[in-house]
N, C-alpha and C positions, 0 to 999 in steps of 0.2 A: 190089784190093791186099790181101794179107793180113798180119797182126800181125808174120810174121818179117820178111818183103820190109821193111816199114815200119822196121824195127831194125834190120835191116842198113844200107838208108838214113842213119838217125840214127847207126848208129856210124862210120859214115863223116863225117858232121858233127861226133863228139863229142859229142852233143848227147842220145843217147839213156839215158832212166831206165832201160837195162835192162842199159847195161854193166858191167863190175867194179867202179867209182870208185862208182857209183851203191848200193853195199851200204850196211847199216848207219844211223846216226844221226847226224846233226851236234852238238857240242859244246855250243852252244844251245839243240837242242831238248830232249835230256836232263837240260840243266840247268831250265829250265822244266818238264819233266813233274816233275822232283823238288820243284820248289818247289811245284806244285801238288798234290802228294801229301804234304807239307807242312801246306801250311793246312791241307787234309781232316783230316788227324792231327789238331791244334792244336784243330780247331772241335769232332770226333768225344772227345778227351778234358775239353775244357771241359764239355762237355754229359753227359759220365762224370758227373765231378765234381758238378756242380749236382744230377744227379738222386739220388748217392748221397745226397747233403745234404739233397733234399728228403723221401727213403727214409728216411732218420735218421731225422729231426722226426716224421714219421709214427707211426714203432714209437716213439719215446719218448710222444708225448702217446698211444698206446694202451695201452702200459703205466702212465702214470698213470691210466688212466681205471679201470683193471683194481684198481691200488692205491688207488685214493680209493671205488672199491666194496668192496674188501676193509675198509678202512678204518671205511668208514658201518657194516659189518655189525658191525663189533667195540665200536662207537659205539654202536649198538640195543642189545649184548645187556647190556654194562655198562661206561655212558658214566663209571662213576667209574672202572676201569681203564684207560682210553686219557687219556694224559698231551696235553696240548697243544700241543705241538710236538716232532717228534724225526725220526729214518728210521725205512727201514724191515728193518734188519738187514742178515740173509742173503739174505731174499726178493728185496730191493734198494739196494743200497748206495749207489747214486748218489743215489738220490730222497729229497725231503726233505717232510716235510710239519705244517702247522702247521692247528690246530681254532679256527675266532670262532664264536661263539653270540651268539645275542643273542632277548630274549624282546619276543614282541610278545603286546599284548591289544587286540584289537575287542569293541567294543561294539555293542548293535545293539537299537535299544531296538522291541518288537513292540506292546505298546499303550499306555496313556495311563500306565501306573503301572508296568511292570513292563520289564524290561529283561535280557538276555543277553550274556554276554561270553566270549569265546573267546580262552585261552591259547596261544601258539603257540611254540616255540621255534626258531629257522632256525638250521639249522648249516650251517657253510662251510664244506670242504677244501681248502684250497691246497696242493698238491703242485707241488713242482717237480726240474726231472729237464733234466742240462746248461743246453739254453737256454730247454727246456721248461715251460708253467709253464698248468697248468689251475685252474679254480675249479669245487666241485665242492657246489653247495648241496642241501639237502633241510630238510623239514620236519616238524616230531615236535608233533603236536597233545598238549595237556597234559590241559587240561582245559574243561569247559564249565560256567561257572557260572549260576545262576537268580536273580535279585535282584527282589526286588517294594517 
């Protein structure tokens, strides 16, 4: 028996998926494929959004990092010209950055009478940029003293 004999069959019962009535989509099912191209949407721009936000975060803590090195080098060349808190102009406006120091000395005694101490002074940068917010430390050896 072959596919037509078979549908001729069936359109005599009414029955067959290949008649006229048998065109097209039911009102149901299209309303389902939409809703299911729906959620896709829904889930496809959530997942937009988070990664823009994650992208954000990213390029702001690397532009601090850019500005808290820019920063240290202005710090070396002459730390009485860089004030202690402020931005950073035109370079960047949103980013804000504030300097702690604070002096450390080790001691370090080498034999029965005599003894050495090392000045050290730690500096901090804390830049912050939106939500962004780095620390950005290094250290400036002072001096080494010789005590007997």
């Amino acid at each position: 028996m072959c596919f037509k004999s078979v549908c001729v069959w069936f359109a005599d019962n009414k029955d067959c998926p290949m008649t006229d009535k048998a065109k097209g989509f039911t009102l149901i099912e299209t309303m389902i494929a939409v809703a299911m191209f729906a959620v896709l949407g829904i889930v496809c721009i959530e997942n937009h959004l988070l990664n823009t936000s994650i992208s954000q975060k990213i390029i702001d803590q690397q532009q601090c990092m850019i500005l808290a090195r820019q920063k240290e080098f202005e710090y070396l060349q002459n730390p009485e010209n860089v004030s202690e808190s402020g931005d950073f102009g035109d370079a960047d406006s949103d980013a804000r950055y504030k300097i702690e120091t604070s002096d450390i000395t080790l001691v370090e005694t080498t034999t029965f009478d005599s003894e050495i101490s090392f000045n050290f002074t730690i500096v901090r940068i804390v830049i912050e940029k939106h939500t962004s917010q780095i620390s950005y430390p290094f250290v400036i050896k002072n001096s080494e003293e010789q005590n007997q």
